[in-house]
C-alpha positions as CSV (number, residue, x, y, z in Angstrom):
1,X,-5.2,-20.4,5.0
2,X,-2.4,-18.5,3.0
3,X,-3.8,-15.3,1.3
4,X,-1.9,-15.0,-2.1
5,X,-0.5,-11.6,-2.4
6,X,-1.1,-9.5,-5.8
7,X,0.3,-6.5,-6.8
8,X,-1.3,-3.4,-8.7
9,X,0.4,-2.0,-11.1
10,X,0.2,1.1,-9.3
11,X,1.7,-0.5,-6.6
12,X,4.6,-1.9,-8.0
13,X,5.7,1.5,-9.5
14,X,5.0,3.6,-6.4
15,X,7.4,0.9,-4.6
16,X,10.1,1.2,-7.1
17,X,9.8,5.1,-7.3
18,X,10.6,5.0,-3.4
19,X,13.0,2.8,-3.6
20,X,14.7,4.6,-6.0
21,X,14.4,8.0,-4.7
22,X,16.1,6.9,-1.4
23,X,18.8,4.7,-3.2
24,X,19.7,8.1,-5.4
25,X,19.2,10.4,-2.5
26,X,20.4,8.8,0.8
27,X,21.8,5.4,-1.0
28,X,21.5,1.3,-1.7
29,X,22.0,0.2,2.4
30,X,19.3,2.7,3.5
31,X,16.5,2.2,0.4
32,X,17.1,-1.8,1.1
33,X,16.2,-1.3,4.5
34,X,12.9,0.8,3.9
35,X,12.3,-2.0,0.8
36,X,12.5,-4.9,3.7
37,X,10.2,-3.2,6.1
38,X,7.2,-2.8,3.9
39,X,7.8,-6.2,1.8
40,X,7.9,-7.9,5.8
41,X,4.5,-5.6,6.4
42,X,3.1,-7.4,3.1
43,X,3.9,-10.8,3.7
44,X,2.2,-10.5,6.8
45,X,-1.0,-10.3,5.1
46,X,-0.4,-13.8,3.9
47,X,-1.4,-15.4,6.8
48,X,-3.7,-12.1,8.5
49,X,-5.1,-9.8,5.9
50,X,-7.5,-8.5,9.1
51,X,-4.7,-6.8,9.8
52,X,-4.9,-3.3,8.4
53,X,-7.4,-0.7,9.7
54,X,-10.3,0.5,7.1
55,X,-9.4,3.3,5.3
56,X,-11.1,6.6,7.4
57,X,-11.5,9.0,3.7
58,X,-12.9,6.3,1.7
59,X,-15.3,5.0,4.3
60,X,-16.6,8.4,4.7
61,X,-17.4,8.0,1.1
62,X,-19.1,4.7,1.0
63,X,-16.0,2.7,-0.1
64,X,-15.8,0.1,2.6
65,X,-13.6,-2.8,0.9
66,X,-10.1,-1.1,1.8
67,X,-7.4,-1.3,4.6
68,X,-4.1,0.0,5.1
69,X,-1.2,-1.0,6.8
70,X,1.8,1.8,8.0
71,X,5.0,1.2,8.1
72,X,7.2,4.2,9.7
73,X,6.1,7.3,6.9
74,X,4.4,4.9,4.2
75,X,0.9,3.6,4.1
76,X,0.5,0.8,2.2
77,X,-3.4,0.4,0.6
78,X,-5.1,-3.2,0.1
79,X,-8.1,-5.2,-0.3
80,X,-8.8,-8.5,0.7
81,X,-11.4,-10.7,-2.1
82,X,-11.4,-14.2,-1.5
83,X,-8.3,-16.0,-1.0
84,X,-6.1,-13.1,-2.6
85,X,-4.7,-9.7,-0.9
86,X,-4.8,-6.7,-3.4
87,X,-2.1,-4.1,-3.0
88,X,-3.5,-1.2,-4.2
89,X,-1.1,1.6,-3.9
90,X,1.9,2.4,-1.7
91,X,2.2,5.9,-0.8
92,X,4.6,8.4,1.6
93,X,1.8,9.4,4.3
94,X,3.5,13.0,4.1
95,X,1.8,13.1,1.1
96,X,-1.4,14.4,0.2
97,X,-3.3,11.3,0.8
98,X,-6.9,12.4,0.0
99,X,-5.6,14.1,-3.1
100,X,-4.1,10.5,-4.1
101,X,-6.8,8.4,-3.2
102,X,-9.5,10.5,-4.6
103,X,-7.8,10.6,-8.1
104,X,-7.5,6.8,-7.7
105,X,-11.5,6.6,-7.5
106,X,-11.7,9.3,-10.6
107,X,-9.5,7.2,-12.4
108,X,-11.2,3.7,-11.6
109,X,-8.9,2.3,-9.6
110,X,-10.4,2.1,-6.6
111,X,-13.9,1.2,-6.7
């Protein structure tokens, strides 16, 4: 079965903000590579959304529902309901990642 892939609006801006921070700062040839590499870790979920590893900080909070995927410095967040793959949030892992993820819950988005 093919998983249909659905993007948070979240997601779709984090994506573009990276994109365009490396198009700006290191240019186009090197933000269309990092842009390939996690769209070909996405549409991998199509066909196995097992994929992903649970998410460590929300399971240690009782939120069991979410995975993750890396690809080289980003991690890219997602839950699988039914037939469909949510993409939650892409985020640079040299980021603060508990500081993201726990605003996320305070601000509903992850649930």
């Amino acid at each position: 079965m093919k998983y249909k892939i659905i993007w948070s609006k979240d997601a779709g801006e984090e994506i573009i903000e990276i994109i365009s921070w490396y198009k700006y700062n290191a240019g186009k040839n090197i933000a269309q590579n990092i842009y390939t590499k996690i769209k070909s870790q996405i549409k991998k979920l199509k066909d196995m959304p097992g994929i992903g590893k649970k998410v460590q900080i929300l399971k240690d909070i009782g939120i069991n529902d979410y995975r993750q995927i890396i690809q080289d410095h980003w991690i890219i967040y997602y839950k699988v309901e039914k037939e469909n793959v949510h993409i939650i949030s892409v985020i640079d892992g040299r980021r603060n990642l508990e500081e993201i993820l726990y605003k996320k819950i305070i601000d509903g988005k992850i649930e």
